[in-house]
MARFIGU-659331 format. One line per field, with one value per residue (C-alpha): residue in three letters; x, y, z. Coordinates in pm, 1 decimal. Example, Ala and Ser with C-alpha at 12.3 -4.5 7.8 and 13.67 -1.06 7.14 Angstrom:
BEGIN
residuo: c(ala/ser) $
u: c(1230.0/1367.0) $
v: c(-450.0/-106.0) $
w: c(780.0/714.0) $
***
This chain:
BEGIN
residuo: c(unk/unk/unk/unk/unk/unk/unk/unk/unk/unk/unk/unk/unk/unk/unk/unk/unk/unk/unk/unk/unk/unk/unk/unk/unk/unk/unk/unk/unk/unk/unk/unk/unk/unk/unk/unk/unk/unk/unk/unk/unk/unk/unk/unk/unk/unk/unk/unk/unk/unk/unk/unk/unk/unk/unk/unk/unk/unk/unk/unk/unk/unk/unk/unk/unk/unk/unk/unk/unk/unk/unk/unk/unk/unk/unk/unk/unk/unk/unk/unk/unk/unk/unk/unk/unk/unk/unk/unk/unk/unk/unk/unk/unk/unk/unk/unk/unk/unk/unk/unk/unk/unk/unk/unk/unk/unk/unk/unk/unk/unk/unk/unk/unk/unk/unk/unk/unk/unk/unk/unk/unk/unk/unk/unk/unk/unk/unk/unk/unk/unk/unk/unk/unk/unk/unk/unk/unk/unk/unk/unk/unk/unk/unk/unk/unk/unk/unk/unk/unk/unk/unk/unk/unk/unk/unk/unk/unk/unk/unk/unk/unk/unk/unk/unk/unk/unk/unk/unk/unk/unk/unk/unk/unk/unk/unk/unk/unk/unk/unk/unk/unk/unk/unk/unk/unk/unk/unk/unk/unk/unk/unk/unk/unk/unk/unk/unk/unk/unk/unk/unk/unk/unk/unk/unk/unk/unk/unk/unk/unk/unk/unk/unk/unk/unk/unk/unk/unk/unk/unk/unk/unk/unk/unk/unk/unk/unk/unk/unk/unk/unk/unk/unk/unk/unk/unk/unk/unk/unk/unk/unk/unk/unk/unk/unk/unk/unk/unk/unk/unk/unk/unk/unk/unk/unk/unk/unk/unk/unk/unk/unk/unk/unk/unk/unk/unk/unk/unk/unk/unk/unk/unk/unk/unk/unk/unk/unk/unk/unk/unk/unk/unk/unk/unk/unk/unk/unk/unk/unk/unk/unk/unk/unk/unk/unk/unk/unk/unk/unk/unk/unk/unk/unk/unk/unk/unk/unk/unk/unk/unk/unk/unk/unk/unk/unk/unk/unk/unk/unk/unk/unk/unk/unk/unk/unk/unk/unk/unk/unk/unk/unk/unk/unk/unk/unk/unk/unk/unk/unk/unk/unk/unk/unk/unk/unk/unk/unk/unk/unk/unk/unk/unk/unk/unk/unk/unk/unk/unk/unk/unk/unk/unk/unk/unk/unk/unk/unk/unk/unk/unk/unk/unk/unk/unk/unk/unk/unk/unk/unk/unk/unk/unk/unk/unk/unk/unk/unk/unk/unk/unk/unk/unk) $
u: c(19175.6/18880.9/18804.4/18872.4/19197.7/19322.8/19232.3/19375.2/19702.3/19736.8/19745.8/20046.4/20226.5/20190.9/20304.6/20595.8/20862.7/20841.8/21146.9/21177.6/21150.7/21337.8/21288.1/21226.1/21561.7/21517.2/21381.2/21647.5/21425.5/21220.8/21609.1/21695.6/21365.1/21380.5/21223.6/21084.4/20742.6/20412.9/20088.5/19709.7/19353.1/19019.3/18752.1/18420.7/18096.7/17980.9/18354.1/18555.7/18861.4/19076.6/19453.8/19728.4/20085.6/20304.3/19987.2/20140.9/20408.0/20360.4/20497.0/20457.4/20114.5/20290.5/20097.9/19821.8/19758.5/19652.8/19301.7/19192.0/19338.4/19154.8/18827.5/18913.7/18911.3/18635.1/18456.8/18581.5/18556.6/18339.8/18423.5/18386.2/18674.3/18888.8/18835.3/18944.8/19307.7/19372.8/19170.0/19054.3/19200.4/19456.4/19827.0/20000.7/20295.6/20508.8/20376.2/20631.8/20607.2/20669.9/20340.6/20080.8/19740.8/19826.2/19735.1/19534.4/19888.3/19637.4/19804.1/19635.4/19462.1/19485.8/19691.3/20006.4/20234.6/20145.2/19801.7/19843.7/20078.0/19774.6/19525.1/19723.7/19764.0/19373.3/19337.0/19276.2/19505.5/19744.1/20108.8/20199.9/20166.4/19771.7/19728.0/19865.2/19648.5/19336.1/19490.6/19575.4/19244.5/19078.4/19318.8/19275.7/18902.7/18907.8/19126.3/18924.2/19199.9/19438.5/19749.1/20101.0/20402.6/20706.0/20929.6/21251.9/21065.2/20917.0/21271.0/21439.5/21142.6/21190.5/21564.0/21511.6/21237.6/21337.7/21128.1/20823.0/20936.5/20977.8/20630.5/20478.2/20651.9/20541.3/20185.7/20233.4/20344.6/19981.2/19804.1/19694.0/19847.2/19599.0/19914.9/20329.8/20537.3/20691.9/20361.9/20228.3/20484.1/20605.5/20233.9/20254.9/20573.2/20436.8/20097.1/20316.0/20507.3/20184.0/20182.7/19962.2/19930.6/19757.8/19493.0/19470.6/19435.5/19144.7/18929.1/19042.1/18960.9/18629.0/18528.4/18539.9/18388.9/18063.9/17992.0/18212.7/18088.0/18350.7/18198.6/18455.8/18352.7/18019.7/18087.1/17987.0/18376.1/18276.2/17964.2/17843.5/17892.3/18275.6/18356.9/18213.9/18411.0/18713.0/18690.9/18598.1/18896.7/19106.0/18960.4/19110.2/19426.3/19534.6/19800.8/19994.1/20053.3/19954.1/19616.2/19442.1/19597.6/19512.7/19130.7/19133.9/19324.9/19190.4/18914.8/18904.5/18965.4/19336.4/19604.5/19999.8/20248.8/20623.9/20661.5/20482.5/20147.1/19824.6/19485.0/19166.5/18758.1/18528.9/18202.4/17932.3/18209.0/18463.4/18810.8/19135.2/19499.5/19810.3/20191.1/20505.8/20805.8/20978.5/20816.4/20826.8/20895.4/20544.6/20620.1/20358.1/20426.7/20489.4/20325.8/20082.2/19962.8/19950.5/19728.0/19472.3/19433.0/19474.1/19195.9/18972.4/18949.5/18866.2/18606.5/18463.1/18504.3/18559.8/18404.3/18233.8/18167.0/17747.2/17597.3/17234.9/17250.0/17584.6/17588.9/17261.5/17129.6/16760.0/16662.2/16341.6/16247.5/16000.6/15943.3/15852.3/15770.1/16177.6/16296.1/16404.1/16525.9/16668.0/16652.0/16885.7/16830.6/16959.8/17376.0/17642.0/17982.1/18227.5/18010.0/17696.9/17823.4/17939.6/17580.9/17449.3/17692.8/17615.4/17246.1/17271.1/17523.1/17268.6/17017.5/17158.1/17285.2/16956.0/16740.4/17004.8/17083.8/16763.3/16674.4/16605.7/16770.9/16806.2/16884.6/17030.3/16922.1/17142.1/17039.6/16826.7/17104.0/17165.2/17534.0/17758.8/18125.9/18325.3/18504.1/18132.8/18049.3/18381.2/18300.0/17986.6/18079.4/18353.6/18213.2/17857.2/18085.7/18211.2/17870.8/17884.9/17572.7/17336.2/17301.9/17342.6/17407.6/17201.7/17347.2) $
v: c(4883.6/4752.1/5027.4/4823.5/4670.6/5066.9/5110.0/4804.4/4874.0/5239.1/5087.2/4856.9/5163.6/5289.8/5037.0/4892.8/5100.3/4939.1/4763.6/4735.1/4327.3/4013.4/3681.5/3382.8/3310.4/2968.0/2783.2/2783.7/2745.4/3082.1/3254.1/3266.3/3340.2/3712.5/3935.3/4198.9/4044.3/4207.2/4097.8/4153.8/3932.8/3970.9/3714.1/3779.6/3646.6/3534.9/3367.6/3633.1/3696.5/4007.4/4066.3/4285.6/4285.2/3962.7/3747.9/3464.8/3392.3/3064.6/3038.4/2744.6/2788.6/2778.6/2844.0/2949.9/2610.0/2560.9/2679.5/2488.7/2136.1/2282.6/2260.7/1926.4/1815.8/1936.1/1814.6/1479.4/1430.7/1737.0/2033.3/1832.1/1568.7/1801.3/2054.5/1799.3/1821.8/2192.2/2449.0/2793.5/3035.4/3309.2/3216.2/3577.4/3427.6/3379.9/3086.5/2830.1/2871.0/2549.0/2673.3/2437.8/2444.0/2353.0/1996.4/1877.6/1986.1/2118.6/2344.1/2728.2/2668.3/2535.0/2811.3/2793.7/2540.4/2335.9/2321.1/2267.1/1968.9/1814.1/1882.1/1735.6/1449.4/1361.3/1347.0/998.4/787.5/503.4/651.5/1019.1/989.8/944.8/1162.5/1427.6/1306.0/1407.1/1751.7/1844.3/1728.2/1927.4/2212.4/2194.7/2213.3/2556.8/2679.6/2556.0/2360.5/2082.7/2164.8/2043.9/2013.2/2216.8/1920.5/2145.9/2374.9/2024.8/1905.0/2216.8/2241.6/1845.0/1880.5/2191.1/2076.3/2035.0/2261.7/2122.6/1790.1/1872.0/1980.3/1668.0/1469.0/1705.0/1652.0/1267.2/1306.3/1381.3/1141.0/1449.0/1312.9/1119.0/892.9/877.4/1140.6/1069.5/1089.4/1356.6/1626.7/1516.0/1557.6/1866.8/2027.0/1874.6/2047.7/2378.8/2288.9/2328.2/2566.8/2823.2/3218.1/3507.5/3431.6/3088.2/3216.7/3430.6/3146.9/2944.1/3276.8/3319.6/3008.3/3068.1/3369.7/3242.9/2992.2/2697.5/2707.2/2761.1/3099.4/2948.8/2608.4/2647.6/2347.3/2315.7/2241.6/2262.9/2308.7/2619.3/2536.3/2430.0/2745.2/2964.3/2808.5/2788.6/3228.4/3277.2/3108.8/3301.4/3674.4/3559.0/3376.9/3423.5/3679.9/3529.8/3770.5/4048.7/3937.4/4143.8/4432.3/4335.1/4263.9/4644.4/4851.4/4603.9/4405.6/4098.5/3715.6/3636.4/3402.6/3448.4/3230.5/3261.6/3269.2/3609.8/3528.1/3658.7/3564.3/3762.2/3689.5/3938.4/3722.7/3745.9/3963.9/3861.4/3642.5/3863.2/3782.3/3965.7/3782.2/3980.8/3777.3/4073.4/3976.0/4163.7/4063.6/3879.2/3670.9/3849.5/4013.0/4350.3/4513.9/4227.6/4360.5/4711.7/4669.1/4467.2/4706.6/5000.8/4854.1/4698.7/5061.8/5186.3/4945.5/4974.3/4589.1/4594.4/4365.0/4539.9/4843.6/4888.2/4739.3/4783.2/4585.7/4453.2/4228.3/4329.2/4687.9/4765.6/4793.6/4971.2/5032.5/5228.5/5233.3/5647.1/5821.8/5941.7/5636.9/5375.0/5507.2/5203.1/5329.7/5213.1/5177.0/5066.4/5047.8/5018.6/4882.7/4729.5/4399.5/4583.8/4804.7/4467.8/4337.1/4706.2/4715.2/4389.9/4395.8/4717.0/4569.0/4301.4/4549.7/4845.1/4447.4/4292.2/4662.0/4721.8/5072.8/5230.8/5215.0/5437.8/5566.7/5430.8/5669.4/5498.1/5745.1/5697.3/5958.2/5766.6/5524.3/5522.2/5477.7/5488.3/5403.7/5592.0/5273.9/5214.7/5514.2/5530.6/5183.7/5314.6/5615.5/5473.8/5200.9/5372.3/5626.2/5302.0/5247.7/5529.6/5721.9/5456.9/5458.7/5813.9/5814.9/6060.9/6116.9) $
w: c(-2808.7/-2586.3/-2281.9/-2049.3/-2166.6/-2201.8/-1817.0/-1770.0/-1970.5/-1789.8/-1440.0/-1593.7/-1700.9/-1320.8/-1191.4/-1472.8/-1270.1/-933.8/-935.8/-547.3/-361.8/-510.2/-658.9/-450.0/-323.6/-131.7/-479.1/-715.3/-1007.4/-922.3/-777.4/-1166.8/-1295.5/-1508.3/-1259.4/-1504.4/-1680.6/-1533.9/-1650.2/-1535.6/-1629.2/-1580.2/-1616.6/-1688.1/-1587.4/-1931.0/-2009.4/-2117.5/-2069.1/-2077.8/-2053.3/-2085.1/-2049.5/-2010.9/-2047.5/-2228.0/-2031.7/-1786.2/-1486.2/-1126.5/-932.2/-601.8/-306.9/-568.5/-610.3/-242.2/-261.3/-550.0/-397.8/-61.8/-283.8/-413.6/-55.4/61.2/-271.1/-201.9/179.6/290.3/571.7/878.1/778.7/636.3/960.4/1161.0/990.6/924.8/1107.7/917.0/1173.6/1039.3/1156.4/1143.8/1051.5/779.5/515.7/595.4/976.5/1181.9/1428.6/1519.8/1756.4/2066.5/2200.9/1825.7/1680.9/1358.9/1110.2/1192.2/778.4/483.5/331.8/519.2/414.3/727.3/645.0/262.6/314.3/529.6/320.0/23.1/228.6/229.5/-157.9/-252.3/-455.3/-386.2/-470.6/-606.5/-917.0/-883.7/-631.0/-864.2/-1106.9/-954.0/-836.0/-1202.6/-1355.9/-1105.0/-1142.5/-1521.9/-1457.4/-1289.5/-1583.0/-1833.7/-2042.7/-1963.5/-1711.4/-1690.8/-1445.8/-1452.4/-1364.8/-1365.3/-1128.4/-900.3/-860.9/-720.1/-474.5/-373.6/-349.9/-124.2/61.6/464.0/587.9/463.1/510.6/889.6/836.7/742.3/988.8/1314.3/1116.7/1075.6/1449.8/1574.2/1302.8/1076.9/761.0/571.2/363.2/484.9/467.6/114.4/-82.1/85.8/25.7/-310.9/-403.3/-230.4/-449.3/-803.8/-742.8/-659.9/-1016.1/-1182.9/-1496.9/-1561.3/-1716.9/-1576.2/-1824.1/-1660.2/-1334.1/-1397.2/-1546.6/-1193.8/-1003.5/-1192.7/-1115.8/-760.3/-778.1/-969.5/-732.8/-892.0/-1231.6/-1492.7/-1683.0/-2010.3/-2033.6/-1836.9/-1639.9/-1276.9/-1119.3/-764.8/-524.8/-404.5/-117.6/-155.0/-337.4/-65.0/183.5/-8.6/-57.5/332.8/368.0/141.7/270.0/603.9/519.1/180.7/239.9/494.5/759.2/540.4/502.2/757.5/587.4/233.9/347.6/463.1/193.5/-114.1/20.5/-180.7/-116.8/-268.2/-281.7/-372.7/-502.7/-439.7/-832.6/-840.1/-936.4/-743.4/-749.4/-604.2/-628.3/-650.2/-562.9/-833.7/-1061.0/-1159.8/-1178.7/-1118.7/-1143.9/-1195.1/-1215.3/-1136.2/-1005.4/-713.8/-398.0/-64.7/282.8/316.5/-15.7/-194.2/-574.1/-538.1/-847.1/-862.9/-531.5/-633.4/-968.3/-749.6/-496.7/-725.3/-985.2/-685.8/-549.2/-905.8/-1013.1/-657.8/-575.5/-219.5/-39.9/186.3/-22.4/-4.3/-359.3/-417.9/-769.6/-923.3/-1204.3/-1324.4/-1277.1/-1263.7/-1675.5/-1823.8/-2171.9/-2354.9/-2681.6/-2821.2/-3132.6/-3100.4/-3032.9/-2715.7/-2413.2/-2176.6/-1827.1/-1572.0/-1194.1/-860.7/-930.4/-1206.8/-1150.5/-1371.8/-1434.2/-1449.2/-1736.9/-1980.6/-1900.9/-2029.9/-2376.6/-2443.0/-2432.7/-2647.1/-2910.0/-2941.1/-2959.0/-3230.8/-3424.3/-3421.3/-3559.7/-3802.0/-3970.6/-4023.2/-3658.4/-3461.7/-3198.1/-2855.8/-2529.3/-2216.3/-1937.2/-1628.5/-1435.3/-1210.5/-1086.8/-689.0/-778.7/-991.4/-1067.9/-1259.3/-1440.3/-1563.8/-1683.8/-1863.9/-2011.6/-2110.5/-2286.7/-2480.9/-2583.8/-2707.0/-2912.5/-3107.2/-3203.4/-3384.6/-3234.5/-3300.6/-2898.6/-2697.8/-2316.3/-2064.6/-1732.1) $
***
């Protein structure tokens, strides 16, 4: 098995017993879904993807979904219009919380129901069934393959609906609704209905976190611009009124869903999702939660943790009578260490058998993670000595 799928895989097994929160109760659809499946992805920045667990099994974007149609907006109509029908402020409250700015009457952001309903509002298109159009084309985009609607899943959300629909009226009440009522929120629920895995949400999350450009399909999805905004946004607001908490014990932008799914960025890293259907009090996926913030404390992807070099550690080579030595500078993390084994698997490929050998001397690295050098070491033993590590 890959190294990283094994570290992966282990922090499943931690986490596989957690049996404590409950299924969305309020959905029907999601109230009978089989709490138990627990899956984890990782997207890479050169387009791969890694998985473990349940990572075939789809399940409704939910509130997921909210960011993405947040980036089609501002793709289509830019900040300033869309600021001037959600703000970007973090609501502490609960995601379906009728609270809204005093005097403007502005939903707190675009990741609260409030907010999402008005910001689905301002897609273009002349009845729902375009308007959805153009959400699932763009949320197929981030994924990197074409995306479909759960309808069972879209009608228990329509026929259950109130709250939201209360929503979107207080919103139509101050002219913050860019169509009627109708369109707006059944929009709203189909774009929630949207189908996706873990390995799915990676790709979406990578996307984001490389600056809008799919790493899969190498297409440019969004701006840079867009897809900053759209993960400042996030880091604030993305968990609810958990999400000052999150930013401190995890430090990553994320987003939940109510069906148990989780995104989180790592800028310049990677993609990250997990999917486990028990939520807690917040509406956030109980183990999901736990294997981001247990593997963004491992692979050292905190936000705010001090990086010298990421991606792309410092690399020198010199050629000697006894061989290559490849020395490495600055820092190593996760993503630095799969741009490191792939250069040398190119490398030990390209020389063939009769080469000679090639040294990779870390011991001049200002820091360095221990997923890395894990990564490293495992995956220069499968190369069956042709490369030896010094650090």
């Amino acid at each position: 098995m890959h190294p990283i799928l094994q570290l992966l895989d282990g922090v499943l097994d931690e986490v596989r017993p957690r049996t404590e929160g409950a299924t969305a109760a309020y959905i029907p659809e999601l109230a009978h879904a089989d709490p138990d499946p627990l899956a984890f992805a990782v997207a890479t920045a050169r387009g791969r993807v890694l998985s473990v667990g349940d990572d075939r099994v789809e399940f409704t974007m939910q509130s997921i979904s909210k960011p993405f149609v947040l980036a089609l907006a501002l793709h289509e109509l830019g900040r300033d219009r869309v600021l001037a029908h959600v703000g970007v402020e973090p609501s502490g409250e609960p995601f379906n919380a009728i609270s809204l700015e005093e005097g403007t009457g502005r939903p707190a952001n675009p990741l609260v129901n409030a907010g999402a309903i008005a910001t689905t509002s301002l897609i273009a298109g002349d009845d729902i069934d375009t308007r959805t159009a153009r959400i699932v084309a763009m949320l197929s985009a981030f994924a990197g393959r074409s995306l479909w609607i759960d309808e069972a899943v879209y009608r228990s959300e329509s026929a259950t609906g109130d709250r939201n629909r209360a929503l979107a009226h207080l919103l139509r009440s101050y002219g913050l609704l860019g169509s009627e009522v109708d369109p707006a929120v059944e929009t709203y629920f189909r774009q929630c209905a949207v189908l996706v895995t873990v390995r799915d949400l990676a790709v979406m999350s990578a996307t984001l976190a490389f600056g809008g450009v799919n790493p899969v399909t190498r297409e440019r999805v969004v701006s840079e611009d867009v897809a900053r905004d759209v993960v400042s946004i996030m880091s604030s607001c993305g968990m609810y009124d958990s999400s000052g908490e999150w930013m401190l014990r995890v430090g990553l932008p994320a987003k939940s869903g109510v069906s148990g799914g989780l995104v989180a960025v790592s800028p310049s890293q990677f993609g990250v999702a997990a999917f486990s259907p028990r939520l807690d009090a917040h509406g956030n996926s109980v183990r999901a939660s736990a294997i981001v913030e247990r593997l963004a404390s491992d692979f050292g992807m905190h936000v705010f943790e001090p990086h010298e070099a990421v991606a792309e550690p410092g690399i020198e080579v010199d050629e000697g009578a006894e061989g290559t030595t490849v020395r490495l500078g600055g820092e190593l993390g996760f993503a630095g260490a799969e741009f490191v084994v792939t250069m040398l698997r190119e490398t030990v490929a390209a020389r063939g058998a009769d080469a000679a050998a090639i040294t990779v001397d870390a011991r001049e690295l200002a820091r360095l993670h221990p997923a890395a050098l894990a990564v490293l070491r495992t995956e220069l033993a499968a190369l069956g000595g042709a490369v030896r590590l010094r650090d």
